[in-house]
Structure formats: structure tokens, C-alpha cells
C-alpha positions in Angstrom: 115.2 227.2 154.4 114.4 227.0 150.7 112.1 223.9 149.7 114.2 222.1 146.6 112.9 222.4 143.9 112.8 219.4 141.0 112.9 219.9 137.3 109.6 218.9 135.1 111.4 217.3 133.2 113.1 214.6 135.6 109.8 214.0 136.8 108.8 212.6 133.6 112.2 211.0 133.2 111.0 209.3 136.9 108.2 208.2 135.8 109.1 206.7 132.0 111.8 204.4 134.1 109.3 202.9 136.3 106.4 202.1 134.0 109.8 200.5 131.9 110.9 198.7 135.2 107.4 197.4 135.8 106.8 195.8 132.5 110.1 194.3 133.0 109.2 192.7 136.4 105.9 191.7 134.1 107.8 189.4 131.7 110.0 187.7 133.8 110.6 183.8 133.1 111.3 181.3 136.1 112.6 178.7 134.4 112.5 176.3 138.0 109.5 176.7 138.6 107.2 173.1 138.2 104.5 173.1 135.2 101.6 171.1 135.2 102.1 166.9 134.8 101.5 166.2 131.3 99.2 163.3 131.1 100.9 159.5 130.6 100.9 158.4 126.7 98.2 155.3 126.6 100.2 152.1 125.8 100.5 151.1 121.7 97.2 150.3 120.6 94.8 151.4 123.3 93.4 154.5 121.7 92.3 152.1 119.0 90.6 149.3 121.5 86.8 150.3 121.9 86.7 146.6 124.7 89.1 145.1 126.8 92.7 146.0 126.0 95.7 143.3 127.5 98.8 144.0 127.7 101.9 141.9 128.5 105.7 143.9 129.2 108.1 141.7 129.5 110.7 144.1 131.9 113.8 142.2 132.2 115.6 139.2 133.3 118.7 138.0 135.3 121.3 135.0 135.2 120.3 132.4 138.0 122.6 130.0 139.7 124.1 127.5 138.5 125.6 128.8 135.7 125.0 125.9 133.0 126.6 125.5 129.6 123.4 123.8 128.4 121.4 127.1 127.2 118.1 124.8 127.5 118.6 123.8 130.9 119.8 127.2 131.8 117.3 129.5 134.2 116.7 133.0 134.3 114.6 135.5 136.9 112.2 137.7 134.9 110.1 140.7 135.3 106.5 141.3 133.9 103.7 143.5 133.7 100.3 142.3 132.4 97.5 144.7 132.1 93.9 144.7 131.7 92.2 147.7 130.8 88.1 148.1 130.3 87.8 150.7 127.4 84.6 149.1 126.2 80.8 150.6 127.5 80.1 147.8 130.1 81.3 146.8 133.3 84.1 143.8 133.3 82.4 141.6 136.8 85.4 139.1 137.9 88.1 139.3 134.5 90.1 136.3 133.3 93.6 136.8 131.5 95.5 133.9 130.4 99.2 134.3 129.4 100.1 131.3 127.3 103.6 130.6 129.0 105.4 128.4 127.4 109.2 128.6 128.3 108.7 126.3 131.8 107.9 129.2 133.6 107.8 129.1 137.7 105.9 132.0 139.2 107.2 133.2 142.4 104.9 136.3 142.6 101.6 137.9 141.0 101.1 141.2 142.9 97.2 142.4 142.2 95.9 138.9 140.8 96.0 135.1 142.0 96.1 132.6 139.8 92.5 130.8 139.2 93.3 126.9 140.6 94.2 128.5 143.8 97.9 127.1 144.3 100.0 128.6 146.2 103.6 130.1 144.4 105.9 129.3 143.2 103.8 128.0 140.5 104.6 125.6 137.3 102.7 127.5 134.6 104.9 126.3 131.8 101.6 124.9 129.9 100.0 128.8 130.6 97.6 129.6 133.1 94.9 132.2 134.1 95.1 135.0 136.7 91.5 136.3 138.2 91.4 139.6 140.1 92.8 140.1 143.9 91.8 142.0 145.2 90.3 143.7 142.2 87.9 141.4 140.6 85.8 144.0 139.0 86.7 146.5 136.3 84.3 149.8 135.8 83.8 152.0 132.6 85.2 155.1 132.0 82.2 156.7 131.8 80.7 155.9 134.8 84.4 156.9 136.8 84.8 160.0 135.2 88.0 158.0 133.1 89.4 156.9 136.5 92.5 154.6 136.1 92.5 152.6 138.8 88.9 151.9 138.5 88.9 150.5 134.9 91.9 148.7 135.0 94.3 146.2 136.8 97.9 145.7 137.0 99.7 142.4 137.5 103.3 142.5 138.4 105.0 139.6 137.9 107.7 137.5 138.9 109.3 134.5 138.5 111.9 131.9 136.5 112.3 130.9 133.1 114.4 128.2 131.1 115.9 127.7 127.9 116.0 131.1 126.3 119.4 133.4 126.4 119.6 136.9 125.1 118.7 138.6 122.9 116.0 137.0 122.2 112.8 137.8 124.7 110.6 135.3 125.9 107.4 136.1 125.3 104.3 134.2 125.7 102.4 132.2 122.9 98.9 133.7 123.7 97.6 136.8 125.3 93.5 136.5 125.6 90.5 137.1 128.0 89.0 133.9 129.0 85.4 135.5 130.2 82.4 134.4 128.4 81.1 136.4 125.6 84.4 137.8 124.2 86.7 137.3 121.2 90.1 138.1 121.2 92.6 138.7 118.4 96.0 136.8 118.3 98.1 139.3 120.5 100.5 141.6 118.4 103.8 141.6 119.5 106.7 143.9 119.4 109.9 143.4 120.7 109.0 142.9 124.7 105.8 144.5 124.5 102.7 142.5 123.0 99.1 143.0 123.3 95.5 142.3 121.9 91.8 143.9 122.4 89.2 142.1 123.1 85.7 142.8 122.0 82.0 141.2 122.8 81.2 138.2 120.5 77.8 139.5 118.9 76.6 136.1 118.2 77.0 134.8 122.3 73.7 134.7 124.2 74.1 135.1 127.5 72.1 132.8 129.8 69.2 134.8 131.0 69.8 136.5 134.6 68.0 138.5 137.0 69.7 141.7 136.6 71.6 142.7 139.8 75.1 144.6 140.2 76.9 141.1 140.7 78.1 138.9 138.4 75.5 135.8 137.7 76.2 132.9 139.7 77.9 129.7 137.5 77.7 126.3 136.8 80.7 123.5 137.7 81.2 120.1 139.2 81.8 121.6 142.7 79.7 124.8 143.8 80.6 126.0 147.1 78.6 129.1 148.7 80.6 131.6 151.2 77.4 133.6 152.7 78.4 136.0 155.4 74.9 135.1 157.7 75.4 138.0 160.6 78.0 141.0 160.2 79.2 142.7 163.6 81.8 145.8 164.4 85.1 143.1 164.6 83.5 140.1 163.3 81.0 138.1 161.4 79.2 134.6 161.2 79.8 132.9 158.0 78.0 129.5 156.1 79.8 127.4 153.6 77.5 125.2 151.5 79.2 122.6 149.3 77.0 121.2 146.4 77.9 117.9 144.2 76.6 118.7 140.9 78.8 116.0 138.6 77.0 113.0 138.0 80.2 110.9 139.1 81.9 113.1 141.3 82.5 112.6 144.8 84.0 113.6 147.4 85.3 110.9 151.3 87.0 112.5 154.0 86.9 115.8 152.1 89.2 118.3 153.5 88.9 122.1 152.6 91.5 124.9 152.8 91.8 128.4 151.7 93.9 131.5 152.9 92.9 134.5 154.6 93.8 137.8 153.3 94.0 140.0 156.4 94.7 138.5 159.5 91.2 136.8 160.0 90.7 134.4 162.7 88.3 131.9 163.5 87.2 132.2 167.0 84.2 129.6 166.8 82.9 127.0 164.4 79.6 124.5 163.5 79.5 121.5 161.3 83.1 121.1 160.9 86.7 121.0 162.5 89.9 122.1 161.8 92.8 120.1 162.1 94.9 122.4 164.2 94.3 124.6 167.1 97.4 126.6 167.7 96.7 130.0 169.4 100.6 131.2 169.2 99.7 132.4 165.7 97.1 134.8 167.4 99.0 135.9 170.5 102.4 136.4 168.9 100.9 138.1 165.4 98.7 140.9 164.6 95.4 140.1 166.4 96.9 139.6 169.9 98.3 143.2 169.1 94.9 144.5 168.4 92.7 142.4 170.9 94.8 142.8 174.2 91.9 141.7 176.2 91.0 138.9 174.0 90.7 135.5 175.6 92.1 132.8 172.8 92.2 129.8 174.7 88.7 128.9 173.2 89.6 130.1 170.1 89.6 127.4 167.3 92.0 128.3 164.6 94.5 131.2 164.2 96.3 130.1 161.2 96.4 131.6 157.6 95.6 128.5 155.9 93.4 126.7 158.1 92.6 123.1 157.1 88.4 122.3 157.9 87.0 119.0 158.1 83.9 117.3 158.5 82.7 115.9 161.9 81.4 112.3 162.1 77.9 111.5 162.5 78.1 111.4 165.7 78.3 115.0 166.7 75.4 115.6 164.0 72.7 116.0 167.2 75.4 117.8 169.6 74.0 121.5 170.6 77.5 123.1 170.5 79.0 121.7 167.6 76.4 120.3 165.1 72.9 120.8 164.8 73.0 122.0 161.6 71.1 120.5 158.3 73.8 118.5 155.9 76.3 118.7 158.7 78.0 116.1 160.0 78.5 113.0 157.6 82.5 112.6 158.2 83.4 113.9 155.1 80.8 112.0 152.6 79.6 114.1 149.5 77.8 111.9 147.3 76.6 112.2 143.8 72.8 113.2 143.2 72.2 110.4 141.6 72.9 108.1 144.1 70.9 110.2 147.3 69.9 114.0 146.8 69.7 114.4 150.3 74.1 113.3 150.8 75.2 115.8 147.9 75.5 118.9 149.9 77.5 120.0 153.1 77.8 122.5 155.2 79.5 124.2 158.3 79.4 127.4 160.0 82.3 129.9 161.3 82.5 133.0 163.6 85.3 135.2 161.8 87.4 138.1 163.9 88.7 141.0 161.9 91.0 143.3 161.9 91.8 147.3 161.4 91.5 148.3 158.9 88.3 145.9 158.4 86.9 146.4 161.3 83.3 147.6 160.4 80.2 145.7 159.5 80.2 146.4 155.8 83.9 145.9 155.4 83.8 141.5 154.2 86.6 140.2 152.4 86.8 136.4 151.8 89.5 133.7 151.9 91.2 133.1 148.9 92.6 130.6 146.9 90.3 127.6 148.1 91.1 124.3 147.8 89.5 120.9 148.2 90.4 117.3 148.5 89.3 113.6 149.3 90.2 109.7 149.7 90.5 108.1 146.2 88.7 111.1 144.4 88.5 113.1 141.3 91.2 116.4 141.9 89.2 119.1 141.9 90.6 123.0 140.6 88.6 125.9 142.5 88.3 129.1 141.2 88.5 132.6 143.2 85.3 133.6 144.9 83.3 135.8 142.8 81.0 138.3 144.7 77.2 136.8 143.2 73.5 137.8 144.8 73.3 137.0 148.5 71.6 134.0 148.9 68.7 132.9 150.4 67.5 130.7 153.2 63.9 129.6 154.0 63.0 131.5 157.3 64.1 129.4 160.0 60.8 129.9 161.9 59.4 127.8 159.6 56.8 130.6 158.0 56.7 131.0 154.5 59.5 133.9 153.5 62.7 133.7 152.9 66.0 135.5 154.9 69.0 136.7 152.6 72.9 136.5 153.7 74.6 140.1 153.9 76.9 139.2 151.7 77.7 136.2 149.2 80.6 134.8 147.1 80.4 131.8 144.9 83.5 129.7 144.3 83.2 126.9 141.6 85.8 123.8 141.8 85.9 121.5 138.2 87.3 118.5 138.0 90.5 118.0 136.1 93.2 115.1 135.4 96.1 115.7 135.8 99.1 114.6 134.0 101.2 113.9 137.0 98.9 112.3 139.1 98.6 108.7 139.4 95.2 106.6 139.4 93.8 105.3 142.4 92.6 102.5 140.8 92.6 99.8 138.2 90.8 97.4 136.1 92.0 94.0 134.5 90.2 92.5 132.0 89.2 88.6 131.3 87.1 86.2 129.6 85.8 82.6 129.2 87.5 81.9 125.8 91.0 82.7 127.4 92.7 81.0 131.0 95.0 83.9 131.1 94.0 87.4 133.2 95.1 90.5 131.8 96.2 92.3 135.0 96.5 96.0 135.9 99.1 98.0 133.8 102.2 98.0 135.6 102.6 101.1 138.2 98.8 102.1 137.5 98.8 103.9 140.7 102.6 104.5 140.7 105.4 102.8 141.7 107.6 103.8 145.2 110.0 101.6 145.0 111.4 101.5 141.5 115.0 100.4 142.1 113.6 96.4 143.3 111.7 96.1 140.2 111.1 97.0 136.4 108.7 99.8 136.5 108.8 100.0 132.5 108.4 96.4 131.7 104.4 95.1 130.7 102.7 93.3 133.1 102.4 89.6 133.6 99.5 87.6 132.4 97.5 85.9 135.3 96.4 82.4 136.4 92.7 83.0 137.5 93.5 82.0 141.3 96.1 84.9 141.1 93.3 87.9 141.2 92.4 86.9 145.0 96.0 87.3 146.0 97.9 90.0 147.2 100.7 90.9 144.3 103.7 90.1 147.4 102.4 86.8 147.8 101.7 86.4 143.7 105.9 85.8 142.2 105.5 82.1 142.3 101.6 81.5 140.8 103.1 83.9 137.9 106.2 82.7 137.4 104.6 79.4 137.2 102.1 80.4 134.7 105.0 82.2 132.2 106.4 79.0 132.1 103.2 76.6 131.6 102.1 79.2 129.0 105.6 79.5 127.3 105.5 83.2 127.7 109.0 85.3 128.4 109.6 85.7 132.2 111.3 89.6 132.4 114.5 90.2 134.5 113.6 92.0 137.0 110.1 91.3 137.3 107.3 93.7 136.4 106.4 96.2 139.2 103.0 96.0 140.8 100.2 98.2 140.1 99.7 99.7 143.4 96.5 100.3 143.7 94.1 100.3 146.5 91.2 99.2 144.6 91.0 96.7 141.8 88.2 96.2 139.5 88.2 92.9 137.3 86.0 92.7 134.4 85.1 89.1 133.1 83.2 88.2 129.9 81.3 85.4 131.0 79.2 84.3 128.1 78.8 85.7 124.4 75.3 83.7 122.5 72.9 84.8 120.0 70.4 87.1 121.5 73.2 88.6 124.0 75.6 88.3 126.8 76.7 88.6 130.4 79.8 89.9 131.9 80.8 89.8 136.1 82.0 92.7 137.7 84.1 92.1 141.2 85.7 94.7 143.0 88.7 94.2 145.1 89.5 96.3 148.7 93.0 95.8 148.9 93.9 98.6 151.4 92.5 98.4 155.0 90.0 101.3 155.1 86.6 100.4 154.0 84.5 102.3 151.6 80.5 102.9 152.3 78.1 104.1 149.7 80.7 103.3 146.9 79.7 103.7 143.4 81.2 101.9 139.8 80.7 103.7 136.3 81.4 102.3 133.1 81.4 103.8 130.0 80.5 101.6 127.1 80.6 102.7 123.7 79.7 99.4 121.8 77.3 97.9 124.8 75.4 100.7 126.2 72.2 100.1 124.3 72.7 96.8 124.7 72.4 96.9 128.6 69.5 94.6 130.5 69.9 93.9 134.0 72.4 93.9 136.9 71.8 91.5 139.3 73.5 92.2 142.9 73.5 95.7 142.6 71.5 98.6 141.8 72.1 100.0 138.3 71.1 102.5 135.8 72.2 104.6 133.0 73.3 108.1 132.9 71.0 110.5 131.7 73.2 111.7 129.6 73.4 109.4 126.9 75.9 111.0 124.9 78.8 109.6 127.5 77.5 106.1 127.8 77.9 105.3 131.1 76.1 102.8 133.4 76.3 103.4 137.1 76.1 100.8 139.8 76.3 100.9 143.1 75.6 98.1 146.1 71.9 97.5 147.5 70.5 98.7 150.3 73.0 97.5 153.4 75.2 95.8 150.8 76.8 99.4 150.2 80.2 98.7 152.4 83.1 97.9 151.0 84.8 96.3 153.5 88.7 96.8 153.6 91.6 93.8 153.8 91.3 91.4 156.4 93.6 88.6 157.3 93.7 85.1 156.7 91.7 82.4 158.4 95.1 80.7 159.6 98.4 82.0 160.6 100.8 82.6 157.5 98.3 83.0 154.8 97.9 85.6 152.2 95.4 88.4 153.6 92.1 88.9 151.6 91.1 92.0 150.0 87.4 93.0 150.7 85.1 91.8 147.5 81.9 92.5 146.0 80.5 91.1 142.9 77.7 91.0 140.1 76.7 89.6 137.2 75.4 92.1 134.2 73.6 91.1 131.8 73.3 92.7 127.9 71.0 92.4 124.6 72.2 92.3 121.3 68.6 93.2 119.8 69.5 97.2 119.8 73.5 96.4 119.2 73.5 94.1 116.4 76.9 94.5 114.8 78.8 94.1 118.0 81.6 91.7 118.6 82.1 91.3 122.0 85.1 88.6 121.8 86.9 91.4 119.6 86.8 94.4 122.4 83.3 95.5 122.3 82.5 93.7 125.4 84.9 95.8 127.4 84.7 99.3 128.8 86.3 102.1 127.6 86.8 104.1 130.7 86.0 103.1 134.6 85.1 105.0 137.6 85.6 103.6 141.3 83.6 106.7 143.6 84.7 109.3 140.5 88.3 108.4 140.3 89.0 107.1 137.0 91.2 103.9 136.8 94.0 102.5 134.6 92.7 100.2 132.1 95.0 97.6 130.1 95.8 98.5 126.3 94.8 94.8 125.4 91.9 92.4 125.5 91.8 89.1 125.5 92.2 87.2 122.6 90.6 83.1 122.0 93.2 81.0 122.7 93.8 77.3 121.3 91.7 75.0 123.9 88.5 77.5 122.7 88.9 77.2 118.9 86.9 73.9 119.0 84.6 74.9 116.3 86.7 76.3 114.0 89.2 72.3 114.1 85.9 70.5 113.5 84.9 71.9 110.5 88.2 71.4 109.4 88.2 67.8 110.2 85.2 67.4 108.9 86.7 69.0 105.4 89.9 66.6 105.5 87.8 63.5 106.3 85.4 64.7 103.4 88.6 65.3 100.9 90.0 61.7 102.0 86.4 60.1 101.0 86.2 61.7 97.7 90.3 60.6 97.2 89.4 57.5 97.9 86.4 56.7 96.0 88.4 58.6 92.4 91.1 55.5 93.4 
């Protein structure tokens, strides 16, 4: 066989059409194939925001049943995303945003913030109100995270309803600002649904100074409470609240504490305190009897998600199992400093289970959104626990060192007033130169039963003999008094104020070098009240002030709010609660103490005490302040005895001289 032969030149023709073919196969475009993510555009206005950039995007809304034809009353679902972004050089410990709501707003939902007081939603925030960080508090740099999003800034996705605005036009909030100390904002920019501001540090705040740790400095407040994690297991740890009074005037009776765990904590044993329910269903039926299948929770003393704690009386204070612990144990009492040092602080301890994924030594989260409350006291608003230096305890062998908690947060409650709330107490005001008693303004302390009374009309001036009796037993004496005074009787009658305590203030005598008043309180509900305390503030008087006489008194060392505090002697410090009559059918009696207070016009020589000044301008019964009357009262005719002699003097003088011209 003859091998084939192949032309030269279709070798090279060969060869031509490949390399051809292969730079074809070189260029070829796949126009399916996935490029790389472009990064996200920053928001409007962030590349120019060297601090803390906010941001608030309004995202929608939705009609809401029922469908009004008033557009005011008319509400709306909306959607919201606020942002908080650290583009400045220094860390952001525990951010504060406040979005200056302002179209009645309810929020049903905050995902990645709570809001500061610590309610629960849905929320009225129509007024504005302040988210804090949950869970995170803390926002890093973007230098020290590489420019890690996540790490330098928080998202808050919000929901809720709105009133009163119809589209197009967007509600937007008023204000857009960082509430932490040491910054100034701008007033937020706003465009369309989108609005935001940068923040930046104030160069002329000073800063307290602080030992310099990697948690934020601990703070000042009315309340401080302490949430030190004392031993940390595997699945569970031993915590230590402290409560501290630090408000001159605040107080706290029967105090009773709740806050809301964040993932599936229980508490399986507890010191110092009790908590109202013991319900182990919530442990067996939910997550942890999932997890601890072996778990005996019979003994266990609270499995719910918003446990409320108590105090324990006195007389577990000595008990091995229960108490035993230093400022445990007073049923409830936190008392100002000022009145004993050694009653202003509490505390209780807690064993805490966990749960996956939590469940390592170093993994503490703490309850949130704490709140606190008491008999006839001050509201208090807590904030969200901020992680602050662990604290420390003087070594409980009794050698000179100290121990420090694994882990600490801080939580600081203020007091506030609200505009809702009612008092708790009252004050009516009297006087020598005038028989009538100006009583407690009508509903002081609220009024339940409107419909079998006026709740708007004033209230009725008093016989003296009135104050001791209960305002059900008091028609007839005031009736009475209307009518021997000539004074309108109102159809229907005036409500009553209400109130559980009473405070009358008498002017007893005004002279040359000074003046007395009398101070009684009145008991008129059943419970009694030990270690109570009265504060006054006197504007015109304070100076002025000499001596009280059955009780121990003193001025507040802060002279600027000029306020005396009294409070009863030594085992005279009970208020003692309504009792009933001596016989069968009479009026019960309130429980009464009462003192005589004397003043010196030497340092207040331009008061008038017959013209107001010898009234107080604000009262406090144990921190709650109580509803004063708008008037004072005024000399009435059987006390202008000096003023009708000189003027019979001046018409017998005029008659003379008539006479003797004749």
C-alpha cells in the first residue's frame, strides 16, 4: 500500500484555521454568567458625616379598620427604618436615638432596639420617645472592624399605627437626634420619606473623669440598680441585684420589681426576695423542659418571662435558706439616705438556668426592660442595662481585698410625673383669720365613680370639724356650712378627692418677729405607713424656718429647692391606718399625726404670710407629690377687727370736730 500523501500547502491551511479557531474560543462573551456584587450606595448624606449619622425611612403605610370620614381620627399601619451609623473615630458604648413622633403614634414592634422606659408594646410614643440598643448596645469604628457594617451600625425596624394624616403627605417625625452625652446634632434634613442628621462630639463638654476601662462609665439617677453576675457555670449562673436610693425624697414601700428575659432564662433558686408566682408549666411545656429532660422543676421558683420579685418581710432576714443576706429582708422598705443610710439599699440573690445557644460560662445576657414600683410612690422610668465595670465586694472572709463580679450591668430608674397619673395625696390649706377650710381639689387622686357626682365642679369649703371626718359621712356638715356662709351649694355635689392620705396645713399665728403653722396628716386608708416622711417646699419661708416640735426636721442640703423634711421621732414613726369608731354607727377615724412649726421673720423680712407666703408650694407624703388647692385663705369679716376700729375711731373723731364748728 502507498502511504497518502498530504499537500504542504493544506498543512499550513490546517494550521492558520486552528490558531483562528483558538483566538475565537479566547474572546468569547458569557453574558449569564454572575459578576462580582457591586458595593451598596451609602444613604444621602453619610459620606459627608465624619460622627454619628441617623437615619429615619419612613417605608409605607396602610388603611386600618374602621374606615372613618374624620381624616383626624382616622388610623393608619406604618413601616419604618431608623438607622444609627458610627462614622466618627470613637467607639459609640450604649447609643440613644430619639424620634420626635408626633402624629399619636402606637408602636407595636422595634426589631434590634427597646425603647428606654422599659414598657412593653404597643407603646403610646405620640410625645416621641428614645430607643437604646437590643441587643446591640455598642457601636464600633470602622477602623478598628476593618469598615464592618454590622459592627458600626444598628438597624431599627419599626412598626406600628398612626392618626390623622392621609396621603400624600408622609408623616414624618419632628426631630431626629442622639440623646448621649457629649454630642450635638443638627436639625434633621428631610426629603420626602427619607430624613436624616449627623451628629458630632460637642468640643466644649467635659466629660466626668473615669477610670478608663472598655465599658461605658457607670451613671448617676434617682434609682441605681446593679445586676452583677457573682458565679458563672456551663448552664447557669448566680446573680446579685443591689437597689440604691440616691433621691433625697424618693422612696420606695412594698416595692415590686420586674423585667423580661431574653432567652428562655429561668430562675431555679433565689435569696432575699420572692416572686409572686411559681408556675412550672411554663418550664415543662416550653423550651427548657425540651432541653433539660432530666431536670427536676418542682423546686424550681419561677419559669415565667416576666417574673415579678418581691421583698421578704423581716422575718425571714436570719432564715439560712432564704435570707441571710446584708440589706435583705425589710418587706419592701427603700428609704431615702437622709432619713437612715443603712435602709436605702436592697438586695437579693438568683440562680439563673440557660439555654443553647447560651449555654457556656462566658455567654451572660441580662433581663431587659426592668421595671419598678411601690405603695403611694414616685413612678419611676428604668433604663436598659448598660454593660459598666464589674463591681466589687469586700472579701467576704473579712480580710482586707476585695472580690469582683464576672460580669456587671447598671440599670438607672429616674423619677418622672406623669400626665395621666393621679396623686396619691393631698393637701388643704387653713388659717386662723378664716373659719372656712380650703379642702383637697376635687378628684386629687381621681375620681371612680363619676356619674353620682360632679367631678368638674370646685370643691366645697369646710367647717373645721369636717377635716376629721370621712368625705361619706361629710354631705350634711357641708351643706350646712354653704348655707351659714351664704355660699352656692352645686347640683350634683362636688366629688371627693380620693386620696388615701391627706395633709392639712394651718397657719396658726402671724406676729412681729415670726410665725407658727401645724402640720397634721390624715391615714384615711387602712394600711399603715412606718418610717413615713413629709417635704415641703417653701419659697417665701424657707430661711425663715426655726423649729419643729413633734417631729424630727431639717432642711435639704440643697438649698436651691427649698425644701424642709420632716419625719416622726423615734417610735412615733407609724402611721397608723383607719380604725373605727368608739361606738357602733359612728364615722371611722383616719390615723393622725401632728406638729407645730415654727418660723422667723428676721432672715425673711418682706414676707406676707396672710397673702400666700405662709403656704407651700409643692408637698411630699413618702416622695409622692400631692394635689395642692389653687387658693389660700383670705381674712374674712369677724378678723378685720383692726381695720373697723380705726375707722370708728375716724367717724367718732369727724363727729367731734362737726360738732364743735356748730
Amino acid at each position: 500500500m502507498k502511504a497518502l500523501k498530504i499537500p504542504c500547502i493544506l498543512i499550513h491551511v490546517a494550521l492558520i484555521l486552528l490558531c483562528l479557531r483558538t483566538q475565537i474560543c479566547y474572546g468569547q462573551d458569557y453574558p449569564d454568567a454572575e459578576s462580582p456584587p457591586a458595593p451598596p450606595a451609602p444613604p444621602p448624606g453619610q459620606d459627608l458625616c465624619n460622627g454619628i449619622f441617623l437615619t429615619y425611612n419612613f417605608m409605607g403605610r396602610e388603611l386600618l379598620y374602621p374606615h372613618l370620614k374624620n381624616a383626624s381620627a382616622q388610623a393608619w399601619a406604618f413601616k419604618a427604618m431608623a438607622t444609627v451609623v458610627n462614622a466618627g473615630s470613637e467607639e459609640l458604648k450604649a447609643w440613644k436615638l430619639f424620634v420626635g413622633f408626633r402624629h399619636r403614634e402606637i408602636l407595636v414592634s422595634a426589631t434590634g432596639a427597646t425603647i428606654i422606659d422599659g414598657g412593653d408594646f404597643p407603646a403610646a410614643v405620640g410625645n416621641g420617645t428614645t430607643f437604646v440598643g437590643n441587643p446591640q448596645a455598642d457601636l464600633k469604628t470602622a477602623i478598628e472592624t476593618a469598615g464592618d457594617y454590622p459592627q458600626i451600625s444598628a438597624q431599627i425596624e419599626i412598626k406600628g399605627t398612626q392618626f390623622g394624616v392621609k396621603p400624600p403627605t408622609i408623616p414624618m417625625p419632628k426631630s431626629l437626634k442622639l440623646v448621649n452625652d457629649g454630642y450635638l446634632c443638627p436639625a434633621a434634613k428631610n426629603d420626602g420619606s427619607y430624613m436624616y442628621t449627623c451628629c458630632k462630639k460637642d468640643p466644649k463638654f467635659k466629660a466626668p473623669p473615669v477610670k478608663s476601662t472598655k465599658f461605658a462609665p457607670r451613671q448617676n439617677g434617682d434609682l441605681l440598680l446593679s445586676y452583677d453576675v457573682m458565679q458563672a457555670y456551663g448552664n447557669n449562673y448566680l446573680a446579685q441585684v443591689t437597689m440604691e436610693n440616691e433621691h433625697p425624697l424618693g422612696r420606695l414601700d412594698h416595692w415590686n420589681l420586674t423585667w423580661e428575659w431574653q432567652n428562655n432564662e429561668f430562675i431555679s433558686q433565689m435569696r432575699g426576695a420572692f416572686t409572686h408566682k411559681k408556675d412550672i408549666s411554663g418550664c415543662l411545656y416550653g423550651p427548657a423542659g425540651k432541653y433539660y429532660k432530666e431536670f427536676d422543676f418542682s423546686q424550681v421558683v419561677n419559669c415565667e418571662k416576666k417574673p415579678i420579685i418581691s421583698d421578704l418581710p423581716a422575718t425571714y432576714f436570719n432564715d439560712t435558706k432564704l435570707g441571710k443576706l446584708p440589706y435583705c429582708c425589710r418587706n419592701g422598705s427603700l428609704l431615702p439616705k437622709l432619713m437612715d443610710e443603712s435602709k436605702a439599699t436592697s438586695v437579693f440573690q438568683l440562680t439563673v438556668f440557660k439555654l443553647p445557644p447560651h449555654d457556656n460560662r462566658t455567654a451572660l445576657v441580662p433581663p431587659m426592660k426592668w421595671q419598678i414600683r411601690g405603695d403611694l410612690n414616685p413612678n419611676y422610668r428604668c433604663g436598659p442595662p448598660i454593660r459598666v465595670e464589674p463591681t466589687e465586694f469586700p472579701d467576704p472572709s473579712g480580710l482586707q481585698s476585695t472580690t469582683t463580679a464576672v460580669a456587671s450591668w447598671q440599670v438607672v430608674c429616674n423619677i418622672t410625673k406623669s400626665e395621666i397619673k393621679q396623686s396619691s395625696c393631698c393637701v388643704s390649706f387653713s388659717a386662723y383669720y378664716n373659719e372656712s377650710i380650703i379642702p383637697c381639689p376635687t378628684c386629687a387622686c381621681g375620681c371612680p365613680d363619676p356619674e353620682k357626682c360632679n367631678p368638674k365642679a370646685k370643691a366645697m369649703l369646710l367647717p373645721s370639724e369636717a377635716l376629721l371626718v370621712p368625705f361619706s359621712n361629710r354631705t350634711n356638715k357641708v351643706v350646712a356650712w354653704a348655707g351659714l356662709k351664704h355660699l352656692p351649694i352645686p347640683k350634683p355635689l362636688p366629688c371627693p378627692d380620693n386620696c388615701g392620705v391627706s395633709i392639712n396645713w394651718h397657719v396658726s399665728t402671724d406676729y412681729k418677729d415670726g410665725w407658727t403653722a401645724r402640720v397634721t396628716l390624715f391615714n384615711w386608708d387602712t394600711l399603715p405607713f412606718e418610717d413615713w416622711f413629709l417635704a415641703v417646699k417653701m419659697d417665701k419661708a424657707f430661711d425663715g424656718y426655726e423649729n419643729v416640735y413633734s417631729f424630727n426636721g431639717t432642711r435639704l442640703p440643697n438649698k436651691e429647692n427649698k425644701t424642709l423634711f420632716f419625719q416622726g421621732l423615734e417610735g412615733l414613726n407609724y402611721l397608723v391606718g383607719l380604725t373605727n369608731g368608739t361606738r357602733p354607727g359612728e364615722p371611722q377615724v383616719p390615723g393622725k399625726q401632728q406638729s407645730v412649726i415654727s418660723f422667723l421673720k428676721k432672715k425673711t423680712p418682706n414676707i406676707d404670710v396672710q397673702r400666700g407666703d405662709g403656704f407651700p408650694a409643692k408637698v411630699y407624703f413618702n416622695g409622692e407629690e400631692c394635689a395642692l388647692p389653687k387658693d389660700f385663705p383670705k381674712r374674712d369679716a369677724a378678723h378685720k377687727s383692726a381695720v373697723n376700729i380705726v375707722l370708728i375711731i375716724f367717724i367718732t373723731v369727724l363727729t367731734f370736730v362737726l360738732i364743735q364748728d356748730r
